[in-house]
N, C-alpha and C positions, 0 to 999 in steps of 0.2 A: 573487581576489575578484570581479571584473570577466565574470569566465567564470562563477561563481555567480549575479550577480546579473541577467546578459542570461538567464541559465538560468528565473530567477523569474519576469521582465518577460515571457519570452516563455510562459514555462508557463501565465502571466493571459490574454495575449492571446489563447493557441489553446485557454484550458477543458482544457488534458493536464495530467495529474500531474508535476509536478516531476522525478517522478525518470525517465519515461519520458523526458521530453526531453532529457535527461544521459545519458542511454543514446542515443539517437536523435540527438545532436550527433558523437557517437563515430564516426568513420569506420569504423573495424575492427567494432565492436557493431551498426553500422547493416545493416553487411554479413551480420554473422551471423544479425540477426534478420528479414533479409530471406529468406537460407538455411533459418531455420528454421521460418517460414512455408509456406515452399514446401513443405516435407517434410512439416509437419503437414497440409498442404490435400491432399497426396497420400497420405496415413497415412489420413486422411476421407475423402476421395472414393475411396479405388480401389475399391470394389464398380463405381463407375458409371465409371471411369479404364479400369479393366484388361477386354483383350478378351476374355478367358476366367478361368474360375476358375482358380484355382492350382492345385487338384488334378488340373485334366479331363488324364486323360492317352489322350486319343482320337485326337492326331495321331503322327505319324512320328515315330523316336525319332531323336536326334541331330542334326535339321537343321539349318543355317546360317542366320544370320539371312534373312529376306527378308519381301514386302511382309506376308506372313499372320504370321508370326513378327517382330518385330523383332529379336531377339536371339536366335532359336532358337528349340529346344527343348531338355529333359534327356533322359537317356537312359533314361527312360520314360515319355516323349512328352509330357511336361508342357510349357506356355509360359513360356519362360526370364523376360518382359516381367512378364508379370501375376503372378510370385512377388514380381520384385523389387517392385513396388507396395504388393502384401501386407506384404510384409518391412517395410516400413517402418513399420505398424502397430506389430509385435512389438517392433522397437525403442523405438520413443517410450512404451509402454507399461512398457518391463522400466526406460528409465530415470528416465520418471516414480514410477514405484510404487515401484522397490526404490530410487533417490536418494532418495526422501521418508523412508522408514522409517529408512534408514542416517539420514537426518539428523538424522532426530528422537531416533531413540536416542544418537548420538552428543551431540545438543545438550542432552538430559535429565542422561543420565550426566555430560558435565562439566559440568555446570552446577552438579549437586547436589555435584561433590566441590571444585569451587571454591569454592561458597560457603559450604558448611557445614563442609568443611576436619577436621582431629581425624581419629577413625578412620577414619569415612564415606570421608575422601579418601584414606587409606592402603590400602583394602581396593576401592575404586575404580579406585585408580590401578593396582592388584595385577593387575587382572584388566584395565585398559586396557592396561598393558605387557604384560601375556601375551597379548594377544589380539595387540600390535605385532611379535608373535617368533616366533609360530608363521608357517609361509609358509601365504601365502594361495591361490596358485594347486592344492596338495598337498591344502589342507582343502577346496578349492571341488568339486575333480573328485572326493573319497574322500566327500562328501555328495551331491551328484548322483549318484555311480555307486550306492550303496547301499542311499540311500533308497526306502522299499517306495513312494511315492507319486511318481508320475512325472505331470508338467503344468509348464506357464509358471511357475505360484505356486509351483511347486518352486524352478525358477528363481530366481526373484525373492527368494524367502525365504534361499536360499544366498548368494545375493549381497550381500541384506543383514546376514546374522549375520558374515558376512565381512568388510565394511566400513567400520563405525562408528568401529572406533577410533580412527585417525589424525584423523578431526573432533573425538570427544571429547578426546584432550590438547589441540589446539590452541584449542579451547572453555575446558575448564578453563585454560590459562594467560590467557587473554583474562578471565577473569572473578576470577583473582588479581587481577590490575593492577586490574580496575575496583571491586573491592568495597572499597579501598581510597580513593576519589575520597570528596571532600570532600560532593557530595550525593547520597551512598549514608550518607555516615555521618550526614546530615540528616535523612535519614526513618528510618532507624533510633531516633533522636531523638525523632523526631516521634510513634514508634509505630507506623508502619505497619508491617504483615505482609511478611515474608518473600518472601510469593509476589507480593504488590504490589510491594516493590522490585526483584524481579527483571522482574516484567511491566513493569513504570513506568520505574524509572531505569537497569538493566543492558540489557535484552534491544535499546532503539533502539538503543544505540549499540553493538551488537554484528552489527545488520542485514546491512552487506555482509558482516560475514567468515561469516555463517549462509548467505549466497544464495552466496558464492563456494565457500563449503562444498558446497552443494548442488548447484551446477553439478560441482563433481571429481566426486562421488556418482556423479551421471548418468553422466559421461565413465563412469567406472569400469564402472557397472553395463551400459551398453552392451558395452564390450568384454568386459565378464565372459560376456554372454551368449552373444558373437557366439563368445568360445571353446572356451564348454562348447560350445556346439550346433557348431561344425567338428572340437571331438573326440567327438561322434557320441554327447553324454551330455544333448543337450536333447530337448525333447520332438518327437518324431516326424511327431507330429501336428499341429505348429506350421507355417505359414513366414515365416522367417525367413533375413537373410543370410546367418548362420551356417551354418545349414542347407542353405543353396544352395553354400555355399561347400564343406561338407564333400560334398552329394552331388558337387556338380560334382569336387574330388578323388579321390571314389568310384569316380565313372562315366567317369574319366581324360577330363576335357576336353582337358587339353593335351597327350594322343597323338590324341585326336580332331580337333583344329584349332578347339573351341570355345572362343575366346578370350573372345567376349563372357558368354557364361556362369560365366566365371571369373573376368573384370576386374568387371563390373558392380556384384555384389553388395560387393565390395572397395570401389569407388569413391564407391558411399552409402552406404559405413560411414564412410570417411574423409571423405565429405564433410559427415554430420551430425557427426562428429569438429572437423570447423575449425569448424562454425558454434557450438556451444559455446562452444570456443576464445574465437574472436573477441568473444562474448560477454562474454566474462570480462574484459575487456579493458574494457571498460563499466562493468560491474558496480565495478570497481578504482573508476571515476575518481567512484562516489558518496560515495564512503568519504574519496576525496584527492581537494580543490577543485585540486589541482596536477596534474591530469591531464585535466583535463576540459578540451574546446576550444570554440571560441568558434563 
């Protein structure tokens, strides 16, 4: 209670939203959204960050890093430095767009077979458990490989028909439990609409497990990409980690000695990897006043 309430006192004094400062007391959340700062302001700035385009491939193929190169080059004379820059665009875009979509259709669908329950929820839940059974990695690469329309929005769109379900049951049981609280059955009473009770009196209190949902999303939708694109079914004409990771496999870095071409694009995957993470760790303690610190 104590940790809530210096949360409030302090959220007046500095004009921040309440719930940023609860994130922003978080030691681990603090970290990660400092992490994730960094990666967005280099996601933005690399046109004017990276010393070459990512395509130019006018230098020597396979170099070691040095003062012109920091990290090399590929083994078609591309700069190993200004991909990975790029790369970090492709990511925060595939897991912004396709975490949003996964989330919303996940949060639509259970939402609708929780509250409205009867058949809606039988022929809901039908198709959220068959979507839970099928393997995901089998359906992601046999819709990447096949589909006539190759791009990012490929991407992205695979990733999301792929993903939602596992948000929507844990949606619909969270809106079991709450449609059942005493002032849901108030405005029901009262007359309000359907879509007011769920806007009005379900959806606040369902807030973190929606943003905790949405961060898995993103997790997901990141590695989903960086995998298609290392097994050589993302688009081509992108760069991306994945991408670097699959050429640099391609073009044998590691009989080459190019370590940094091969660790790099690894190391800001997993590093936009923890700052998520640590994020969630935040996110948790808006939801539980017992996690949050002082």
């Amino acid at each position: 209670m104590s940790a809530e309430l210096s949360a409030v006192q302090a959220s007046r004094a500095s004009r921040l939203p309440g719930w940023f400062v609860i994130l922003w007391r978080n030691r681990k959340c603090r970290i990660g959204l400092i992490m994730l700062a960094a990666f967005t302001l280099v996601a933005v700035l690399a046109p004017w960050l990276s010393p070459y385009a990512p395509r130019d491939d006018s230098f020597s193929a396979s170099e070691t890093p040095s003062a012109a190169h920091w990290l090399g080059t590929t083994a078609r004379g591309e700069d190993v430095f200004s991909q990975l820059l790029y790369g970090a665009r492709t990511s925060l875009i595939v897991g912004l767009a396709a975490g949003t979509l996964s989330t919303v259709v996940g949060l639509v669908i259970g939402l609708t077979a929780g509250y409205v329950r009867g058949v809606v929820d039988e022929v809901l839940s039908f198709f959220i458990n068959l979507a839970l059974v099928v393997p995901v990695l089998p359906l992601m690469v046999t819709l990447a490989a096949y589909s006539p329309v190759k791009g990012l929005w490929l991407i992205i769109m695979v990733i999301s028909v792929t993903g939602w379900a596992y948000g929507a049951r844990i949606k619909r049981a969270q809106i079991i439990t709450l449609r059942t609280r005493d002032y849901v059955t108030a405005a029901k009473f009262a007359g309000d609409s359907t879509a007011r009770i769920i806007a009005r009196e379900i959806l606040p209190n369902m807030t973190s497990l929606v943003v905790v949902g949405f961060m898995g999303a993103c997790l997901g939708a990141i590695g989903g990409e960086a995998g298609l694109a290392f097994l050589g079914l993302g688009d081509p004409a992108t760069t991306s980690w994945g991408t670097m990771l699959n050429q640099a496999n391609s073009g044998g870095a590691m009989l080459t000695g190019q370590w940094a071409w091969l660790v790099a694009p690894g190391v800001a995957f997993a590093g936009l990897m923890i700052a998520l993470t640590l994020i969630n760790f935040g996110v948790d303690a808006l939801s539980n006043p017992h996690l949050r610190e002082d």
